[in-house]
C-alpha positions in Angstrom: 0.0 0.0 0.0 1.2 3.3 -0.8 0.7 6.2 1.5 1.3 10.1 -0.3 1.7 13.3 2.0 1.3 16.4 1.4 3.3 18.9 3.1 2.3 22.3 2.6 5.2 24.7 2.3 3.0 28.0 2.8 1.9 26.6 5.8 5.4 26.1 7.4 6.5 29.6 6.5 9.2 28.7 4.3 9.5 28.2 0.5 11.1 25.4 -1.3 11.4 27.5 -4.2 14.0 30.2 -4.8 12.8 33.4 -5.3 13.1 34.8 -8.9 13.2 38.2 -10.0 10.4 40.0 -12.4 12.3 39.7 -15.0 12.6 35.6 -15.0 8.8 35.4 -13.9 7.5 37.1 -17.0 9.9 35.3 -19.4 8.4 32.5 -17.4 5.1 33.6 -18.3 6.1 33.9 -22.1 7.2 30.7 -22.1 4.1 29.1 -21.2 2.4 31.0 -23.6 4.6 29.7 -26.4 4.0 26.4 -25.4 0.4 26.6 -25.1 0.4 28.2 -28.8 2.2 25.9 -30.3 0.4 23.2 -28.7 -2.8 24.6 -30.5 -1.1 24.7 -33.6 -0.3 21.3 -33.5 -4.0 20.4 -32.7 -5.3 22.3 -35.5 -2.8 20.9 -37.8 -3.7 17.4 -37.0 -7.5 18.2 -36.4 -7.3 19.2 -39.9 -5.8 15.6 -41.2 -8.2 13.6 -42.9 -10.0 11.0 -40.8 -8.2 8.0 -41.8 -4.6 9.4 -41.3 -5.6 10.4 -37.7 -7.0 6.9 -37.0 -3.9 5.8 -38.2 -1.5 7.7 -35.9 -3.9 7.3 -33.3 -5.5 10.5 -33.0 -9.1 10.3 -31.0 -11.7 10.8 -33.8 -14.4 13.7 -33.1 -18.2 12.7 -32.7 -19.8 14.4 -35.6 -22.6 17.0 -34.2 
């Protein structure tokens, strides 16, 4: 059996984290961004593959409306 804690950091009053300057949190921040856009693109681009190539590779089919 497997037991899983949870220790709350905020709780104990200190951070396990480093503290990072503006600068870093908003490049941060644009990274996330460009991740999350790019994985849209990607689901676009194979949304927009014929049905029988996405089956192929795998892709979930949609349930037509």
């Amino acid at each position: 059996m497997t037991t899983i804690t949870y220790l709350d950091q905020r709780r104990l009053g200190a951070s396990s984290k480093p503290q990072t300057s503006r600068p870093q949190q908003i490049m941060s921040l644009f990274d996330r961004v460009v991740a999350a856009w790019n994985r849209r693109k990607t689901e676009r681009m194979l949304e927009g593959l014929p049905q029988e190539i996405r089956k192929d590779i795998g892709w979930p089919t949609t349930i037509g409306k």
